[in-house]
C-alpha positions in Angstrom: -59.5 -29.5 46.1 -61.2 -31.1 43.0 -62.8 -34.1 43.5 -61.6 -37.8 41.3 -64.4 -39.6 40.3 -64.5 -42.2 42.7 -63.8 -39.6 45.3 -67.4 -37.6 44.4 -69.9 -37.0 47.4 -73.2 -39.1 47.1 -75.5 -37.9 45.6 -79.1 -37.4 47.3 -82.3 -37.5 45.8 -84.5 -34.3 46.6 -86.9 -36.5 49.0 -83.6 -37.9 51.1 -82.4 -34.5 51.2 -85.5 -33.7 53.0 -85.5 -36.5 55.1 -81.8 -36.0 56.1 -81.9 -32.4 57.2 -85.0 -33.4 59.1 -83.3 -35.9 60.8 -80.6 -33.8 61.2 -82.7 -31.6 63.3 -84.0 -34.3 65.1 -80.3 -35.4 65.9 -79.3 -31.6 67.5 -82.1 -31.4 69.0 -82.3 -35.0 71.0 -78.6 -34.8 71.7 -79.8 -31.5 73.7 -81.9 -32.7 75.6 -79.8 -35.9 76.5 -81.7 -38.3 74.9 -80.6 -41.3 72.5 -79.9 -40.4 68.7 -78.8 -44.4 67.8 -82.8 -45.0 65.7 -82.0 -41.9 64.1 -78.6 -42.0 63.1 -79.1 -45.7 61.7 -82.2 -44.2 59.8 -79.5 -41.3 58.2 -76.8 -44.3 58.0 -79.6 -46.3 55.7 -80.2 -43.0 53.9 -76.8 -42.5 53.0 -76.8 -45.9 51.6 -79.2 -46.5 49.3 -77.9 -43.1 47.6 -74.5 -44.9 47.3 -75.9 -47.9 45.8 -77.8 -46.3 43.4 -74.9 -44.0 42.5 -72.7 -47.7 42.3 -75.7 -48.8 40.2 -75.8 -45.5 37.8 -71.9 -45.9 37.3 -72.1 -49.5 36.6 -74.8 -49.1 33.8 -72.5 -46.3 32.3 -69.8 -48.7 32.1 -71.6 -51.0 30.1 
């Protein structure tokens, strides 16, 4: 299924990638062990949203 536009997946920097397959780890691995995953799930949530704002931002300058 091609993607529209609007519909495209964020896109990360190399440095969040990093830091969201890290946390990603950290995730699995807490939700193993029965421990709490809310800090790092808001820390991937935050993640994810810078890279939408500067993908809002790059699409707003193109507009221009």
């Amino acid at each position: 299924m091609a993607s529209t536009p609007s519909e495209e997946p964020t896109t990360y920097t190399v440095g969040e990638t990093a830091r969201m397959v890290g946390l990603a780890f950290r995730i699995t691995r807490r939700e193993a062990r029965g421990k709490s995953t809310a800090r790092l799930e808001r820390r991937a949530d935050r993640i994810q949203e810078q890279a939408e704002e500067r993908k809002a931002a790059a699409a707003k300058a193109r507009r221009k």
